[in-house]
C-alpha distance (Angstrom), angle and dihedral (degrees) to the residues before:
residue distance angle dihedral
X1 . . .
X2 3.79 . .
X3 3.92 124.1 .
X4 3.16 124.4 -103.7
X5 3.93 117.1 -99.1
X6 4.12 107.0 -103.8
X7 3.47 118.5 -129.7
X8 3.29 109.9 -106.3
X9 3.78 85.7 56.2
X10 3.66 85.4 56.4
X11 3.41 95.3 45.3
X12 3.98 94.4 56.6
X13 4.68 92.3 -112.1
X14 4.11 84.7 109.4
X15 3.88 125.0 68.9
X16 4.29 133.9 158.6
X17 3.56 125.1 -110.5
X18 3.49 127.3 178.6
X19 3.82 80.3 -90.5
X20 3.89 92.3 63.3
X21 3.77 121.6 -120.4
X22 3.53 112.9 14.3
X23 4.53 126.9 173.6
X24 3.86 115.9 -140.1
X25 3.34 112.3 -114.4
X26 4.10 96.2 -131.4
X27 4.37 78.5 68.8
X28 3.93 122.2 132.6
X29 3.43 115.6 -116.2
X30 3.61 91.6 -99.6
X31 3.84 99.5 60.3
X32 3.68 84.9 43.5
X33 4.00 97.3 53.0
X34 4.09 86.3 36.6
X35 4.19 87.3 50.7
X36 3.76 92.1 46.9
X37 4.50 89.9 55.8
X38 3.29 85.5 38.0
X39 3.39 97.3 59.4
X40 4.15 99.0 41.4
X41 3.63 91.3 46.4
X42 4.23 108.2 105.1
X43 2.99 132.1 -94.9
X44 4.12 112.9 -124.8
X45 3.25 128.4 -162.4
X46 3.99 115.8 -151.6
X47 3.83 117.4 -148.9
């Protein structure tokens, strides 16, 4: 089952890089503080 997509995905403050995952840095707070959980959260695997 895939994760839901976070808001500030949704909301267009999240993009990819060859890095992975990166938050723009014009972000609220919010999008920042919901990036920065996001992020640290891990990653499981389903079997």
């Amino acid at each position: 089952m895939d994760q839901p997509e976070p808001r500030f995905l949704k909301e267009g403050y999240g993009y990819y890089t060859d890095d992975g995952l990166q938050i723009k840095e014009n972000a609220p707070k919010w999008a920042k503080d919901e990036y920065k959980e996001f992020m640290s959260e891990p990653y499981k695997i389903e079997k």
